[in-house]
N, C-alpha and C positions, 0 to 999 in steps of 0.2 A: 413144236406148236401144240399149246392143248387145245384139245377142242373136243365141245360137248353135243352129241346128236339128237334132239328132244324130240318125243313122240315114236322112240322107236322099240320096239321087242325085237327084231330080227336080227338086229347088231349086222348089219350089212354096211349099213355107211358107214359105220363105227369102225368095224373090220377093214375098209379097206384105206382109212387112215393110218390104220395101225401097221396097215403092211407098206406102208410108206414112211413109217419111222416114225410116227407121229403119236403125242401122249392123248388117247382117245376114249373116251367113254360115251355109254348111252345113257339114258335115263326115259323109263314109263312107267306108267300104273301097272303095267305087266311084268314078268317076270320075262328075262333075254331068252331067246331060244338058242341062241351060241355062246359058247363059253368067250367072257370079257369083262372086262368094268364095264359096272350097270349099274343105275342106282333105279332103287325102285320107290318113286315118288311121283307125285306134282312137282314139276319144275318148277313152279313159283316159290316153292319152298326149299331150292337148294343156294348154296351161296354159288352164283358166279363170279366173284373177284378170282382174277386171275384168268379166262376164258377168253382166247387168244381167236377163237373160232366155233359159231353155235350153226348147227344145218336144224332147223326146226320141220317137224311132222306134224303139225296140229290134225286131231281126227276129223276128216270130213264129211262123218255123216248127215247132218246139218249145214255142210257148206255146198257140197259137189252136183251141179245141175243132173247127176243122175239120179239122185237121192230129192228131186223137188216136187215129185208126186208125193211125197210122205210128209214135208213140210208141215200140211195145216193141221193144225192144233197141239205145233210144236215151234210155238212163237217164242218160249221161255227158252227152251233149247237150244234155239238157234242163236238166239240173243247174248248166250254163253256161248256157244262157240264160236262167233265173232269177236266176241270181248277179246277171250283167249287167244283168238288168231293177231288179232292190233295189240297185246300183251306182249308180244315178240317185238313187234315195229318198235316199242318204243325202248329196248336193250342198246348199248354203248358198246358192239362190238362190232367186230365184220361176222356178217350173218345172211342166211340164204332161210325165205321160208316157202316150204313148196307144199301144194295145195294143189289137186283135180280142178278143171272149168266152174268155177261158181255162182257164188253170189259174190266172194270177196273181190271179185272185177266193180262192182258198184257199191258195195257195203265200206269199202277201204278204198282202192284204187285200183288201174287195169297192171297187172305183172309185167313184171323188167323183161320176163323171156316163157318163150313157152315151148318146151321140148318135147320128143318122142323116143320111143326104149326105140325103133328103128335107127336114129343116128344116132348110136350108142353099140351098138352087135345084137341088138337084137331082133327078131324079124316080125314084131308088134305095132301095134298103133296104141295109145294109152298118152294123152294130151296130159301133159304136166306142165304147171303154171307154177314162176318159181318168182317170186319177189327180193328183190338183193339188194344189201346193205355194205359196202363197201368190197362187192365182188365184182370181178366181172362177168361178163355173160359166158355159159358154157360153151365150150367150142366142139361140134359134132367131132367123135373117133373114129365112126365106122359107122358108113352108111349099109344099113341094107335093104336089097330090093324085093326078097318077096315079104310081104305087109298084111298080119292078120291081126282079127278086131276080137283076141280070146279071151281080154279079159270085160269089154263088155257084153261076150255071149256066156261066159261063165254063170254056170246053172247057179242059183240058191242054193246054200246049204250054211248048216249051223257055223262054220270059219269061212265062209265065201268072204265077208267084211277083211278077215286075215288076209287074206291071197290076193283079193285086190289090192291092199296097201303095200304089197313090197316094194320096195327100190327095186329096179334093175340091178344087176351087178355090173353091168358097164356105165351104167349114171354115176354110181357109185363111187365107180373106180376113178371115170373122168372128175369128177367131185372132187375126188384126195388128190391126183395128179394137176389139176387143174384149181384148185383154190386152199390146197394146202403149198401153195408158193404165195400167196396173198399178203 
């Protein structure tokens, strides 16, 4: 299956297609922090003919209800990153676009599913809203019970934006084992 992971630098979900046999690449304005097919662009400007499977990142600074203190007087901003985020919805494949609690619950519509890195192996809380286009919903791998909130107490700092965006590695992995059969 090919399939292309957009909005990502860390090459996690990428990787963990790839370790399921799968022809996988990323693609962002950044450069991958793990060695892989990357391409480093706007997606809007690569050809997807042939993209058997797209997992979309769009950035949620402008979207994420914990970023709505900073919102005002960044109506232009926003207004782009909603475009871009309904840019996704309207692509011809099977497609999963995941996005933090936002505004895309009413700017778009409410999410197909909304997960946590807890029923995944990891032992966080971090709400992930994932919108799906001919997937189906993820099916929890590994509950765990003790449950901390590190990455919304995660201090500021000049890559804090980084660290919050990672995938899980058990999302991840659930992602490639569970919609690389799709």
């Amino acid at each position: 299956m090919k399939v292309l992971v957009a909005c990502e630098f860390s090459g996690t979900v990428r990787n963990a297609f790839v370790a399921k046999g799968h022809d996988a690449a990323s693609c962002d304005l950044l450069p991958t922090e793990s060695p892989g097919s990357h391409y480093i662009s706007d997606i809007r400007k690569l050809d997807l003919s042939g993209i058997d499977l797209l997992i979309a990142h769009p950035p949620c600074t402008y979207l994420c209800v914990a970023g709505a203190r900073w919102w005002k007087g960044k109506e232009r901003e926003q207004a782009e990153a909603i475009d871009f985020f309904v840019w996704f919805t309207h692509l011809k494949m099977p497609r999963a676009i995941e996005n933090p609690i936002g505004i895309m619950s009413t700017a778009y519509r409410k999410p197909d599913q909304i997960i946590q890195p807890w029923q995944f192996g990891h032992g966080e809380t971090k709400a992930t809203c994932l919108w799906l286009f001919d997937l189906p919903k993820l099916i929890p791998t590994k509950i765990v019970e003790g449950r901390k909130d590190r990455i919304h107490k995660m201090p500021e700092t000049k890559d804090s934006w980084k660290k919050r965006s990672l995938t899980y590695p058990g999302i991840a992995q659930a992602m490639a084992e569970q919609w690389g059969k799709a």
